[in-house]
KEKOL-958418 format. One record per atom (N, C-alpha, C): atom name; residue in three letters; x, y, z. Coordinates in Angstrom, 1 decimal. Atoms other than C-alpha are relative to their C-alpha. Layout:
N
+------+------+--------+--------+--------+
| atom | type |   east |  north |     up |
+------+------+--------+--------+--------+
|   CA |  Ala |      X |      Y |      Z |
...
+------+------+--------+--------+--------+
This chain:
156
+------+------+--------+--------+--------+
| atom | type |   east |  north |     up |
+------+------+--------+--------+--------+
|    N |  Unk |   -0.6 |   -0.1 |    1.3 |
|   CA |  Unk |   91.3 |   81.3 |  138.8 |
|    C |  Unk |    0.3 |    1.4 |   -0.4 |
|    N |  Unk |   -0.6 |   -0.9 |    0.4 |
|   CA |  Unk |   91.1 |   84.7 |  138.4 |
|    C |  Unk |    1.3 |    1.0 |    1.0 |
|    N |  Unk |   -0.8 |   -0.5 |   -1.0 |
|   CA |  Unk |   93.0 |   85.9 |  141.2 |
|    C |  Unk |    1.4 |   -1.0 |   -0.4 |
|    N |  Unk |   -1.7 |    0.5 |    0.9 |
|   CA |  Unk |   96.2 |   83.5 |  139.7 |
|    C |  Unk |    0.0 |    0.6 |   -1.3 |
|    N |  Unk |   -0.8 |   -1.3 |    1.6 |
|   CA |  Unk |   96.0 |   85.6 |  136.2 |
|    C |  Unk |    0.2 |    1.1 |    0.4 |
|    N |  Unk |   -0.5 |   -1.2 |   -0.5 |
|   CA |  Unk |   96.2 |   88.4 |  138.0 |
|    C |  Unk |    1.2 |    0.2 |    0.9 |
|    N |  Unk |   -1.5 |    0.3 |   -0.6 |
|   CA |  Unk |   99.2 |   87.3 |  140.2 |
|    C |  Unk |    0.8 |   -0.3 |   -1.5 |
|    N |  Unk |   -0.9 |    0.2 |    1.3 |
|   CA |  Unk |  100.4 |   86.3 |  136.6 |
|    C |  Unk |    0.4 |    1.2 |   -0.6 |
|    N |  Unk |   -0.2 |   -1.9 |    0.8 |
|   CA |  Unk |  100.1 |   90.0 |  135.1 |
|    C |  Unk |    0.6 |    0.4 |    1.0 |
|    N |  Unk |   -0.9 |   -0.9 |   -1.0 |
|   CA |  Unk |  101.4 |   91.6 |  138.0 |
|    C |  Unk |    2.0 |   -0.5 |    0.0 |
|    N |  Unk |   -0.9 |    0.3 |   -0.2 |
|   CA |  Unk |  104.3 |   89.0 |  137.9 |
|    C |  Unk |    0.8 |    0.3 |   -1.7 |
|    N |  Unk |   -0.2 |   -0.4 |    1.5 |
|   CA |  Unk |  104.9 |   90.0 |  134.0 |
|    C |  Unk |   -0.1 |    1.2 |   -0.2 |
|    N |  Unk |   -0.4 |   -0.7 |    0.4 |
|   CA |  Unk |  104.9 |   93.2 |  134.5 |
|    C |  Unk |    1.1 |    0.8 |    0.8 |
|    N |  Unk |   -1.2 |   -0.4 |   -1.1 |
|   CA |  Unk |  107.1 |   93.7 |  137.3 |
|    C |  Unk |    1.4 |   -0.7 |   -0.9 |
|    N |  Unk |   -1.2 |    0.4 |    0.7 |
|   CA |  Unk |  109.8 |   91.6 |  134.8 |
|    C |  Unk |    0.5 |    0.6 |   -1.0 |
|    N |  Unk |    0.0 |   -0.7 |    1.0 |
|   CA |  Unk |  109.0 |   93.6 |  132.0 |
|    C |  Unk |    0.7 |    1.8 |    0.6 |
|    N |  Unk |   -0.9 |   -1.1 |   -0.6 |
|   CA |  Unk |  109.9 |   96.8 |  134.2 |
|    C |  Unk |    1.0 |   -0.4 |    0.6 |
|    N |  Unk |   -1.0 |   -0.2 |   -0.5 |
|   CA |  Unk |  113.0 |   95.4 |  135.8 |
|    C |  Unk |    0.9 |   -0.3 |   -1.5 |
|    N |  Unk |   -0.4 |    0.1 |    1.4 |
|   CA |  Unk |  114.1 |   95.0 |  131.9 |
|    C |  Unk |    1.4 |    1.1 |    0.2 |
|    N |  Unk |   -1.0 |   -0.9 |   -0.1 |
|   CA |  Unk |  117.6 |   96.4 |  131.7 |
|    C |  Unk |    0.0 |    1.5 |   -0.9 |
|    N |  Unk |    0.0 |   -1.4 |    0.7 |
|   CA |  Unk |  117.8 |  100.3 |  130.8 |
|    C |  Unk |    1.2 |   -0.3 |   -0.7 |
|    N |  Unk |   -1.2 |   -0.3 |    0.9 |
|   CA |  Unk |  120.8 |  101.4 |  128.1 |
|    C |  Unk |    0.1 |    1.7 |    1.2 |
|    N |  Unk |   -0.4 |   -1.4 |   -0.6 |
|   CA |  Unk |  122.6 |  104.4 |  129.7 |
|    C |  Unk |    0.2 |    1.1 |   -1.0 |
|    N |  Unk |    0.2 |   -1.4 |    1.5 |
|   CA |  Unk |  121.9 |  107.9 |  128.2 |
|    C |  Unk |    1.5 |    0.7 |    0.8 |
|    N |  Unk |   -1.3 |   -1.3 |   -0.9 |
|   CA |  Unk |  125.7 |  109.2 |  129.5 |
|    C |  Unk |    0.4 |    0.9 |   -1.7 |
|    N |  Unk |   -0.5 |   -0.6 |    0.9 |
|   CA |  Unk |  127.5 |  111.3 |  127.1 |
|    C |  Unk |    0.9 |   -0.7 |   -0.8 |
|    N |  Unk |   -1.1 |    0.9 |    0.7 |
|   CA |  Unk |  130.5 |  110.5 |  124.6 |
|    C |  Unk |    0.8 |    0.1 |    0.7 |
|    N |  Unk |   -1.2 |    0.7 |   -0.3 |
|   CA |  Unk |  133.3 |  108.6 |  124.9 |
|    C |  Unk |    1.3 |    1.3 |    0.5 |
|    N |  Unk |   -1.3 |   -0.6 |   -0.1 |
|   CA |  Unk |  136.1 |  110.9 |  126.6 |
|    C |  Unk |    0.9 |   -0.7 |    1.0 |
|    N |  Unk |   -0.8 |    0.3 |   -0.6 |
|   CA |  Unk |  139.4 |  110.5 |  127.9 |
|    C |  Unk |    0.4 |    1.3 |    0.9 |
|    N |  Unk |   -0.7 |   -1.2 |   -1.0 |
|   CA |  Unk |  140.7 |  112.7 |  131.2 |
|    C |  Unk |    0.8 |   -0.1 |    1.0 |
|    N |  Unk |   -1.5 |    0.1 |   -1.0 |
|   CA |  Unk |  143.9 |  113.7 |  132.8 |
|    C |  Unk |    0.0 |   -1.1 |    1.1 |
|    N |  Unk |   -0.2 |    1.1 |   -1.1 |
|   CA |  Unk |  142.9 |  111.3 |  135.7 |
|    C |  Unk |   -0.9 |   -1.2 |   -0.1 |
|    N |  Unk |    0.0 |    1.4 |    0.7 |
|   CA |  Unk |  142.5 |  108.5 |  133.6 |
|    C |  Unk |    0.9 |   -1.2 |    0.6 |
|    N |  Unk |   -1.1 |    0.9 |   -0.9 |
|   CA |  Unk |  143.8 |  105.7 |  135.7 |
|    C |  Unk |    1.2 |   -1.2 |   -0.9 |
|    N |  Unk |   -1.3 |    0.8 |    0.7 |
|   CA |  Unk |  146.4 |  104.2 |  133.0 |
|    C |  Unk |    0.9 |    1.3 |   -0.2 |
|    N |  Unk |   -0.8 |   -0.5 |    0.2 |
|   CA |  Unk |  148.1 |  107.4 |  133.2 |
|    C |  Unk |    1.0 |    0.1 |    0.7 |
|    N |  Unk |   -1.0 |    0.0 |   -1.3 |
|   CA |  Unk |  151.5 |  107.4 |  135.3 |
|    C |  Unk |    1.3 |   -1.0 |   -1.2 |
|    N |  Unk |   -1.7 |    0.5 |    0.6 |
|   CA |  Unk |  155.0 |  105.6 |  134.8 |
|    C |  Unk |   -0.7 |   -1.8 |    0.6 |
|    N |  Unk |   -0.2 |    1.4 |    0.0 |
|   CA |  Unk |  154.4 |  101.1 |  134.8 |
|    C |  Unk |    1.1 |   -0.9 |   -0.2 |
|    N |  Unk |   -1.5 |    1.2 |    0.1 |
|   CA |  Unk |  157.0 |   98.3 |  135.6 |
|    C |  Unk |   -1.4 |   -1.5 |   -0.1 |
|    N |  Unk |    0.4 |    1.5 |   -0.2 |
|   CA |  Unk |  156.1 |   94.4 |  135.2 |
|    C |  Unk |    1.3 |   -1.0 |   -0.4 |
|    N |  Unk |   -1.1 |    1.5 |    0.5 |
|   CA |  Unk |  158.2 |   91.1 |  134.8 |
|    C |  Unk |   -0.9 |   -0.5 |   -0.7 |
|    N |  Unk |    0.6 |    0.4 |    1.1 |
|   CA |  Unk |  157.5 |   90.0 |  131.6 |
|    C |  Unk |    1.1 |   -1.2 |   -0.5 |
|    N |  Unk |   -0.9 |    1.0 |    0.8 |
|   CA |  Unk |  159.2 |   86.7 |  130.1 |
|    C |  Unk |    1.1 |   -0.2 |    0.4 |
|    N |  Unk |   -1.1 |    0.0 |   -0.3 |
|   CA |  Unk |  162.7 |   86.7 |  130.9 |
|    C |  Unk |    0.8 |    1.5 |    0.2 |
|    N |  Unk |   -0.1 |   -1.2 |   -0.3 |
|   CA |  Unk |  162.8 |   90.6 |  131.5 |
|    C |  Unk |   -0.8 |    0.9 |    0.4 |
|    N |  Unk |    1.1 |   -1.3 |   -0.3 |
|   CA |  Unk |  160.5 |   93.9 |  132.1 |
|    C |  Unk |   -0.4 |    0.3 |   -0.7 |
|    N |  Unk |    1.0 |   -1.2 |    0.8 |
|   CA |  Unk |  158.0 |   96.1 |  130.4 |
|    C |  Unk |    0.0 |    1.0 |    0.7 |
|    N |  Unk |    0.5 |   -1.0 |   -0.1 |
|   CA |  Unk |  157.9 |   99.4 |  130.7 |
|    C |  Unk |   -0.8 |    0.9 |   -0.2 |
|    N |  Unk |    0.8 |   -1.2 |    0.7 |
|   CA |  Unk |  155.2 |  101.9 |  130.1 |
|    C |  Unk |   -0.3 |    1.6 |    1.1 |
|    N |  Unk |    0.2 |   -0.5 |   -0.2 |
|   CA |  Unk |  154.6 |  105.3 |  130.1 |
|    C |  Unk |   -1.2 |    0.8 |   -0.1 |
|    N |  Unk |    1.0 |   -0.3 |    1.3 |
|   CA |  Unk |  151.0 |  106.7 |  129.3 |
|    C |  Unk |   -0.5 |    1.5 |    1.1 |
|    N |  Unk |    1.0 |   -1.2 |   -0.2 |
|   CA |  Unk |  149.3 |  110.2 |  129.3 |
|    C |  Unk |   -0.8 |    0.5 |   -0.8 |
|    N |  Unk |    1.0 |   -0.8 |    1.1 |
|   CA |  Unk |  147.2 |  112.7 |  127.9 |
|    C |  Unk |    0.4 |    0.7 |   -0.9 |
|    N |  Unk |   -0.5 |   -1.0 |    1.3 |
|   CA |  Unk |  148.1 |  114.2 |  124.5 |
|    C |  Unk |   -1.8 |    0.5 |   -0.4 |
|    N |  Unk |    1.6 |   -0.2 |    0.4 |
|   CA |  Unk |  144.7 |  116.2 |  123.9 |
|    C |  Unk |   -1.2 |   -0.7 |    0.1 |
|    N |  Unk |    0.9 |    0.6 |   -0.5 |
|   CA |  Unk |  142.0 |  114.1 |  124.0 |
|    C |  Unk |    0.1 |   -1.5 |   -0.2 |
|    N |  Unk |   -0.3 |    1.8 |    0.7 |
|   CA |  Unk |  144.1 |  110.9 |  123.4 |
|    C |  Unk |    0.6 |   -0.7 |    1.0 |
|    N |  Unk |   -0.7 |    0.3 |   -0.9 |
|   CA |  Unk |  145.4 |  108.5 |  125.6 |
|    C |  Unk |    1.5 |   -0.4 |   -0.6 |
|    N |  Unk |   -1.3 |   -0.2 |    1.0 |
|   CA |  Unk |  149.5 |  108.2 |  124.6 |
|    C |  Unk |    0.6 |   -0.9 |    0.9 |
|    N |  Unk |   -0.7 |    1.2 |   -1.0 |
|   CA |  Unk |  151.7 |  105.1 |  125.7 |
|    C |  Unk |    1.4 |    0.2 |   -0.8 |
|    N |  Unk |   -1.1 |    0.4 |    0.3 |
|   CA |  Unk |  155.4 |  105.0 |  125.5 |
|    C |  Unk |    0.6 |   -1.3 |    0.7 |
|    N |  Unk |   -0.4 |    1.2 |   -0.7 |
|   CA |  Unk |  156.5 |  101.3 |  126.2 |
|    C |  Unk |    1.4 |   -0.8 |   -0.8 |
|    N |  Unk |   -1.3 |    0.9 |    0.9 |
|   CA |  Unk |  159.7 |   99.3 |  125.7 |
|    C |  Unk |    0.4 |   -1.6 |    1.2 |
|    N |  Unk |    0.0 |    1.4 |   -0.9 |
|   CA |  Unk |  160.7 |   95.4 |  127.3 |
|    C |  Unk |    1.5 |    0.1 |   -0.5 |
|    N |  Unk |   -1.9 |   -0.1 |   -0.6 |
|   CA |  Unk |  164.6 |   95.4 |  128.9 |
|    C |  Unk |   -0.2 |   -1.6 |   -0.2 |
|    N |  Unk |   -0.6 |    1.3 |   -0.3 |
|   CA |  Unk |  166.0 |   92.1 |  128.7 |
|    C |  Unk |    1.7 |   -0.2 |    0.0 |
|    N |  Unk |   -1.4 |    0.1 |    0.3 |
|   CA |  Unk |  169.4 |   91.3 |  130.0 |
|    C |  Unk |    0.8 |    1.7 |    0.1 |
|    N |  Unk |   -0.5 |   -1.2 |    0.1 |
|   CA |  Unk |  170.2 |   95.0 |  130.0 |
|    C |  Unk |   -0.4 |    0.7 |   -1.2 |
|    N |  Unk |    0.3 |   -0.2 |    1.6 |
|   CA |  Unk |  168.8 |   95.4 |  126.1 |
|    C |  Unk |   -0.6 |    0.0 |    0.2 |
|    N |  Unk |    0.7 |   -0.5 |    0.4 |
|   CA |  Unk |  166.3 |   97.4 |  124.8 |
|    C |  Unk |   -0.5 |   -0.9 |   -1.0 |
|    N |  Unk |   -0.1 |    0.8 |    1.2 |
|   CA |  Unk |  164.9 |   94.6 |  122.6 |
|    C |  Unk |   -1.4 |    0.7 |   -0.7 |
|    N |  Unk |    1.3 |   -0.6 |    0.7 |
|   CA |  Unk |  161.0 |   96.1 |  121.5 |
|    C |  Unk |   -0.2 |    1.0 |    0.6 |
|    N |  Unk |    0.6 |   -1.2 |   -0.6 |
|   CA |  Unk |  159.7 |   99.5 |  121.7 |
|    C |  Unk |   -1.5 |    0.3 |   -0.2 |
|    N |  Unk |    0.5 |   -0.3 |    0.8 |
|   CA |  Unk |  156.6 |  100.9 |  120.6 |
|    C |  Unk |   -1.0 |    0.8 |    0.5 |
|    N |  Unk |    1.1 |   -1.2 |   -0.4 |
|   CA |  Unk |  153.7 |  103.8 |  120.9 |
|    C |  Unk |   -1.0 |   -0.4 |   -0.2 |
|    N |  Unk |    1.7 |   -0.1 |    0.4 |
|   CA |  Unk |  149.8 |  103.7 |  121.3 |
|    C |  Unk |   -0.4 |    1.1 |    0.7 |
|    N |  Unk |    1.1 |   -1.1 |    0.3 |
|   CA |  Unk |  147.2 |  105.9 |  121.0 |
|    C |  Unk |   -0.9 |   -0.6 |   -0.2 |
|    N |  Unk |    1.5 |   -0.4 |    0.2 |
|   CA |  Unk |  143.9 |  105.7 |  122.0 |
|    C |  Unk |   -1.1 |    0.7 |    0.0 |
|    N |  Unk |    1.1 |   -1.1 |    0.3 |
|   CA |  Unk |  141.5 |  108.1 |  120.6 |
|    C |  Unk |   -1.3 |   -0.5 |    0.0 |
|    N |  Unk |    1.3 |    0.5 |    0.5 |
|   CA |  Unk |  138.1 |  108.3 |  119.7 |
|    C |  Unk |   -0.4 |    0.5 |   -0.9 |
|    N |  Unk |    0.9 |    0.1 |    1.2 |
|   CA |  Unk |  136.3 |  108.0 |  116.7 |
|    C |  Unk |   -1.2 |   -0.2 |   -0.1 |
|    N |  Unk |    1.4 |   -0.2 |    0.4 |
|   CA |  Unk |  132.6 |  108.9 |  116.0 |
|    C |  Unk |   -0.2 |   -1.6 |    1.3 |
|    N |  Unk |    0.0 |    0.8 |   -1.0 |
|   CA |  Unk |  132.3 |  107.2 |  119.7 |
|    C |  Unk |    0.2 |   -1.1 |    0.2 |
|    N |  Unk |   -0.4 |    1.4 |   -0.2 |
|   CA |  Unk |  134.1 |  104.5 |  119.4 |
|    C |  Unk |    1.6 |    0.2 |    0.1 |
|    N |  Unk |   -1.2 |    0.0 |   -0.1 |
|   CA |  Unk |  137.3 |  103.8 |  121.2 |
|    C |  Unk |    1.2 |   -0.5 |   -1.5 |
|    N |  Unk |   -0.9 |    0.4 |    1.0 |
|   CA |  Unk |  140.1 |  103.1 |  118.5 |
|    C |  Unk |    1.6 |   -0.6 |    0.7 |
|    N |  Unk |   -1.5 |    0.0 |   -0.8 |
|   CA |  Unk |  143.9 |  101.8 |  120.0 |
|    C |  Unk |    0.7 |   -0.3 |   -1.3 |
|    N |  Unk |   -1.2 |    0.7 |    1.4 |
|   CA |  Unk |  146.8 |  102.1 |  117.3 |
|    C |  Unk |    1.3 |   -0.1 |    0.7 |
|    N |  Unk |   -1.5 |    0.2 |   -0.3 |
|   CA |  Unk |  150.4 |  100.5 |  118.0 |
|    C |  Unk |    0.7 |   -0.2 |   -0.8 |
|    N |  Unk |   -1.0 |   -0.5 |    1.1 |
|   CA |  Unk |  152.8 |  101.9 |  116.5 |
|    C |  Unk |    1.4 |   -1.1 |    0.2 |
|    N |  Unk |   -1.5 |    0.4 |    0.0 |
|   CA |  Unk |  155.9 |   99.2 |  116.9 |
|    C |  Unk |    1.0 |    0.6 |   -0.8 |
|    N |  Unk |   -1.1 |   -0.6 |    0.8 |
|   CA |  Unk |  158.9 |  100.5 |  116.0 |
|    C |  Unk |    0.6 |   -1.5 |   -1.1 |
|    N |  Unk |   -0.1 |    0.7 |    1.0 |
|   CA |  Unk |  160.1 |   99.0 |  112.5 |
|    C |  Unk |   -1.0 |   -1.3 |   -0.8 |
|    N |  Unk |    0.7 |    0.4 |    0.4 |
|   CA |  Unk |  156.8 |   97.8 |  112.2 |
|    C |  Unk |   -1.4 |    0.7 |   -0.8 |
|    N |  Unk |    1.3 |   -0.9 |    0.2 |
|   CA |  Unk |  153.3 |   98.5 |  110.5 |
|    C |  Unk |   -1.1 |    0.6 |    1.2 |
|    N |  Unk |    0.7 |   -0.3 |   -0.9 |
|   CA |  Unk |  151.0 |  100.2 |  112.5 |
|    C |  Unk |   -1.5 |   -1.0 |    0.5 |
|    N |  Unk |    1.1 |    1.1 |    0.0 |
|   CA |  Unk |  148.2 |   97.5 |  114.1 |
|    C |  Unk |   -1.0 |    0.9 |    0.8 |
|    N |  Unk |    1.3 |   -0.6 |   -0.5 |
|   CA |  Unk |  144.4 |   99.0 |  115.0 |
|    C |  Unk |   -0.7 |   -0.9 |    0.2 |
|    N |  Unk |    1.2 |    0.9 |   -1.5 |
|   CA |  Unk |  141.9 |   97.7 |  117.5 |
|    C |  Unk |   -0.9 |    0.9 |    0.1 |
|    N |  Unk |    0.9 |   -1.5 |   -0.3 |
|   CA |  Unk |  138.7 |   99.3 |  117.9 |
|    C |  Unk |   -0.9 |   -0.8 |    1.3 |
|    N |  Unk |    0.6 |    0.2 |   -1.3 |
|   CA |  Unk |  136.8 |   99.2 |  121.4 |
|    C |  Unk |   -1.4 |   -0.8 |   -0.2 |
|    N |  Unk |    1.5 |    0.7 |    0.2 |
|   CA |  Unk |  134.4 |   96.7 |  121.8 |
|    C |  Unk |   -0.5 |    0.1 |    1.8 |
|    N |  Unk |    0.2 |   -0.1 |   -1.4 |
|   CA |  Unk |  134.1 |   97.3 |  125.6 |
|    C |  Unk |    0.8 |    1.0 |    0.6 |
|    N |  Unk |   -0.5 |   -1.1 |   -0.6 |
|   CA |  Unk |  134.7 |  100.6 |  127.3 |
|    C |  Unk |   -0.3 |    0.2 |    1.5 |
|    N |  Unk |    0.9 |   -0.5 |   -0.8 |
|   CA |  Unk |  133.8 |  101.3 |  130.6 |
|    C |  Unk |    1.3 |    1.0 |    1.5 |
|    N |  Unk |   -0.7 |   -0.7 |   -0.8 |
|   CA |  Unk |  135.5 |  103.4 |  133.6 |
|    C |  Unk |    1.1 |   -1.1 |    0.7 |
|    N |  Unk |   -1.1 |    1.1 |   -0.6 |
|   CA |  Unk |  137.6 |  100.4 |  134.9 |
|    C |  Unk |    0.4 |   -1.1 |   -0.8 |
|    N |  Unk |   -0.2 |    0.7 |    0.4 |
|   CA |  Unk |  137.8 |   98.3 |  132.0 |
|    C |  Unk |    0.1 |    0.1 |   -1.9 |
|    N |  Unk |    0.2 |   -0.7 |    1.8 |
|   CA |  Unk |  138.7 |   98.8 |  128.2 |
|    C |  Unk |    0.7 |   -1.5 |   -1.2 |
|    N |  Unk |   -0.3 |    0.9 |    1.0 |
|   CA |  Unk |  138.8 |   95.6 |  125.1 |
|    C |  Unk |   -0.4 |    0.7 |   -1.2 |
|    N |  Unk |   -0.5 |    0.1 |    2.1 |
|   CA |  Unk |  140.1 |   95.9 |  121.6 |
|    C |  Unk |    0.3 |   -0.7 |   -0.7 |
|    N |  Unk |   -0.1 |    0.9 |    0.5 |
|   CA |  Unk |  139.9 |   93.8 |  119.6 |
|    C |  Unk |    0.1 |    0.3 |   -1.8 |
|    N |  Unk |    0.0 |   -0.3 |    1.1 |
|   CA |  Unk |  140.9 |   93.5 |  115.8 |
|    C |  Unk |   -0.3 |   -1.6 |   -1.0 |
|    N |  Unk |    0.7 |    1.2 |    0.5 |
|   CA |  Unk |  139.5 |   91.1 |  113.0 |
|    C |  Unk |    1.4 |   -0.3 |   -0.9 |
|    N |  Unk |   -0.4 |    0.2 |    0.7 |
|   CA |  Unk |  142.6 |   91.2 |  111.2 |
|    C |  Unk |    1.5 |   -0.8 |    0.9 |
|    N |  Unk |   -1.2 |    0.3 |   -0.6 |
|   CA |  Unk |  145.5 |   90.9 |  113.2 |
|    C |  Unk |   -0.2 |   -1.7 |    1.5 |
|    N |  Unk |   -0.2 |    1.9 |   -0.8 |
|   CA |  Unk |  146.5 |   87.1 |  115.2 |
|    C |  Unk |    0.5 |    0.6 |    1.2 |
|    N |  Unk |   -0.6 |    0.1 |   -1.0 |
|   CA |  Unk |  149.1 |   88.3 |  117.4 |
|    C |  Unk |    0.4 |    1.4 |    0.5 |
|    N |  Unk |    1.1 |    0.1 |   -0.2 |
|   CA |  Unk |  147.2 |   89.7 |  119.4 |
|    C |  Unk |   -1.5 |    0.5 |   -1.0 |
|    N |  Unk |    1.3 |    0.0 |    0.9 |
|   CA |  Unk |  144.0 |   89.5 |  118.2 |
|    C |  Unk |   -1.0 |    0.8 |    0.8 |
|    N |  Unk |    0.9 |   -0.9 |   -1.3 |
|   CA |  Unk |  142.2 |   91.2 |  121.6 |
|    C |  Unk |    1.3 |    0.7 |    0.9 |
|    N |  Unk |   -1.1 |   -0.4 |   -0.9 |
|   CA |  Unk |  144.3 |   93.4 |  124.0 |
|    C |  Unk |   -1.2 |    0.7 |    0.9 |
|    N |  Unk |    0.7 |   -0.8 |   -1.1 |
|   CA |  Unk |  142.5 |   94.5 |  127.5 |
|    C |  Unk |    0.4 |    0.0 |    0.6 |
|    N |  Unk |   -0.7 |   -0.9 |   -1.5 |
|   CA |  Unk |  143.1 |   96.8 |  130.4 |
|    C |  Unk |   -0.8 |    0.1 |    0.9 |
|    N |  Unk |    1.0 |    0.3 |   -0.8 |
|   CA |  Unk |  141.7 |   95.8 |  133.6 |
|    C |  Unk |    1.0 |    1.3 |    1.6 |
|    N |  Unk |   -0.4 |   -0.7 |   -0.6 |
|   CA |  Unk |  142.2 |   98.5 |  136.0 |
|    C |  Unk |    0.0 |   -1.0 |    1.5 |
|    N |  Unk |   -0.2 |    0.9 |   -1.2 |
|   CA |  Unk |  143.1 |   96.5 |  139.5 |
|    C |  Unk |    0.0 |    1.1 |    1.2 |
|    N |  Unk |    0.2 |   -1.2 |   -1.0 |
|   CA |  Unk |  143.4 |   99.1 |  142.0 |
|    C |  Unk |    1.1 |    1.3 |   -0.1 |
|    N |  Unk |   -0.8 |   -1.1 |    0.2 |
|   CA |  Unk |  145.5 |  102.5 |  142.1 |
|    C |  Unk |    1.2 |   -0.3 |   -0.4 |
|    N |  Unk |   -1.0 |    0.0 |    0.1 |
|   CA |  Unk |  148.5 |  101.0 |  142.0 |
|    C |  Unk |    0.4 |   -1.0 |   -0.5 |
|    N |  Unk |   -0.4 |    0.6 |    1.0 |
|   CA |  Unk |  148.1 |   98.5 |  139.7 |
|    C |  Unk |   -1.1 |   -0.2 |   -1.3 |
|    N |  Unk |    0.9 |    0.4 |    0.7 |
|   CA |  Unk |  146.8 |   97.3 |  136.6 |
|    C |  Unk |    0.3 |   -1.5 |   -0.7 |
|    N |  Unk |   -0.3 |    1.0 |    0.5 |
|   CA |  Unk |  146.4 |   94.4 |  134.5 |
|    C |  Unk |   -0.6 |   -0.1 |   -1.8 |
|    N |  Unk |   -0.1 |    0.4 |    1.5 |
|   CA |  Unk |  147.0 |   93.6 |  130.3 |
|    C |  Unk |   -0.1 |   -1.5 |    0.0 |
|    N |  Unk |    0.0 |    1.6 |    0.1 |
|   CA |  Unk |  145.9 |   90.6 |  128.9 |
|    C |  Unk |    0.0 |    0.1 |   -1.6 |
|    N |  Unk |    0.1 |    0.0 |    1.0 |
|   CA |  Unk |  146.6 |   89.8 |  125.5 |
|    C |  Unk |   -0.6 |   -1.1 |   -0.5 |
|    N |  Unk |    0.7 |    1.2 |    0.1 |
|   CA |  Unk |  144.5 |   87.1 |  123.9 |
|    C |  Unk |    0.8 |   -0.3 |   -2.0 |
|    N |  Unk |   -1.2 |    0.4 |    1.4 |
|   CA |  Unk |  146.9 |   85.5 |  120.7 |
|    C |  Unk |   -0.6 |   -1.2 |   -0.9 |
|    N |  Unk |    0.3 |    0.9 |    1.1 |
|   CA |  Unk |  145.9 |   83.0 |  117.6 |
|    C |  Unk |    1.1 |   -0.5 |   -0.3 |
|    N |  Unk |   -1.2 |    0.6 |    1.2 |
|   CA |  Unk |  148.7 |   81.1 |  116.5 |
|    C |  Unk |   -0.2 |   -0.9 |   -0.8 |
|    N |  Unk |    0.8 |    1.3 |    0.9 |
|   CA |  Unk |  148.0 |   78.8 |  113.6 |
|    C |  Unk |   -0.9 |   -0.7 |    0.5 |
|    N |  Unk |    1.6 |    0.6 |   -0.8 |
|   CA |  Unk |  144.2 |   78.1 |  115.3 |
|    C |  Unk |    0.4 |   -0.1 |    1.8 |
|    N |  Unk |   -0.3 |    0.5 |   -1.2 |
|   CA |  Unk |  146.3 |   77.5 |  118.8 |
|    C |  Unk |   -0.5 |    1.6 |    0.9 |
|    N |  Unk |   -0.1 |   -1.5 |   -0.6 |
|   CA |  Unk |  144.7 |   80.7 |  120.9 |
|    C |  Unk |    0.4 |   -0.3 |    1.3 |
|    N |  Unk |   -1.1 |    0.2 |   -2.0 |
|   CA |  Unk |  146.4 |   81.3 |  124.8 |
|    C |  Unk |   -0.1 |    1.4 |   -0.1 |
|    N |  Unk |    0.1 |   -1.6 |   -0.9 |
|   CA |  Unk |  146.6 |   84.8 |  126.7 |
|    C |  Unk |    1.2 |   -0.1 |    0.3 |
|    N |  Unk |   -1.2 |   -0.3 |   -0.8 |
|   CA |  Unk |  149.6 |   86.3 |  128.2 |
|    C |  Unk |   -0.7 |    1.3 |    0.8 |
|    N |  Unk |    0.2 |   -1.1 |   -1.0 |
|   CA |  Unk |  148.7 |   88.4 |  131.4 |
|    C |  Unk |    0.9 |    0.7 |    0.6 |
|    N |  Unk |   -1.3 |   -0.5 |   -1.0 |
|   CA |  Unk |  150.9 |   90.8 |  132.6 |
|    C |  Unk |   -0.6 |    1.1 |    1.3 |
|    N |  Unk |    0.4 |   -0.6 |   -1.3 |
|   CA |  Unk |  150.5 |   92.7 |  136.4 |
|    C |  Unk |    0.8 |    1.1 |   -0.2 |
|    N |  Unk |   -1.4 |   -0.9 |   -0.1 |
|   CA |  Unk |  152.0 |   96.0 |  136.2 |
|    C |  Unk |   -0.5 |    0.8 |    1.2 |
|    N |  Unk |   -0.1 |   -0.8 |   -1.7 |
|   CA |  Unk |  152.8 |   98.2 |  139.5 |
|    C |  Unk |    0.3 |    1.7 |   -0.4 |
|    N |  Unk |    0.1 |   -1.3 |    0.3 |
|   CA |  Unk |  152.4 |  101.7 |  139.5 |
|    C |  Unk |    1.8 |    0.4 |    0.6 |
|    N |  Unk |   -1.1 |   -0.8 |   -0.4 |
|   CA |  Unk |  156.1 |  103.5 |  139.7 |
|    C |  Unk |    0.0 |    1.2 |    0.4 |
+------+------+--------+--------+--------+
């Protein structure tokens, strides 16, 4: 009997040490060879997306617009900074109000934002796929009906 409580303690405290650590890294930065920076194509809907994103100081900076038909039909700018270590993403649509997302998931290959206010979208994530590609997924609310649109984009 005593020799099984003692296989019991040993087995309880080997579970209690494989207990997951929290990582002591530094803050949240963005750098030049941030892999969403470069020029992006995709087939989107009945046309393309474009984006362009880089480093403006310590921000990441997106210029994007969707061709259809030969027309320029949406444009619009994001910016994601940081804030008292927490990612932030603002998109700026053109002749729209500006919509903010704050990072609920950051990591070197993978970044969700998500906002409590806004429906369409209500989450937007960037899954890094390999060099030369990546992948956006938007996660949408429509009157209670939620769905995703995934788009693949290819590095230009």
């Amino acid at each position: 009997m005593k020799r099984y409580n003692y296989i019991l303690w040993i087995m309880l405290l080997f579970f209690l040490s494989c207990e997951e650590k929290t990582s002591e890294e530094g803050p949240l930065v963005f750098n030049k060879k941030h892999w969403l920076i470069g020029k992006w194509k995709t087939a989107a809907f009945s046309g393309s997306l474009f984006e362009t994103w880089r480093m403006e100081g310590n921000q990441l900076y997106k210029e994007g617009h969707y061709v259809e038909k030969g027309d320029t039909t949406y444009s619009e700018m994001v910016i994601i900074s940081v804030e008292d270590s927490t990612a932030i993403l603002r998109a700026l649509p053109i002749n729209r109000a500006v919509l903010e997302y704050r990072g609920i998931e950051v990591t070197d290959y993978k970044m969700v934002f998500e906002s409590k206010i806004e429906k369409e979208p209500f989450q937007i994530i960037y899954e890094s796929v390999d060099k030369k590609h990546f992948r956006r997924i938007t996660k949408n609310n429509d009157d209670g009906i939620e769905y995703e649109n995934v788009f693949e984009f290819e590095r230009q």
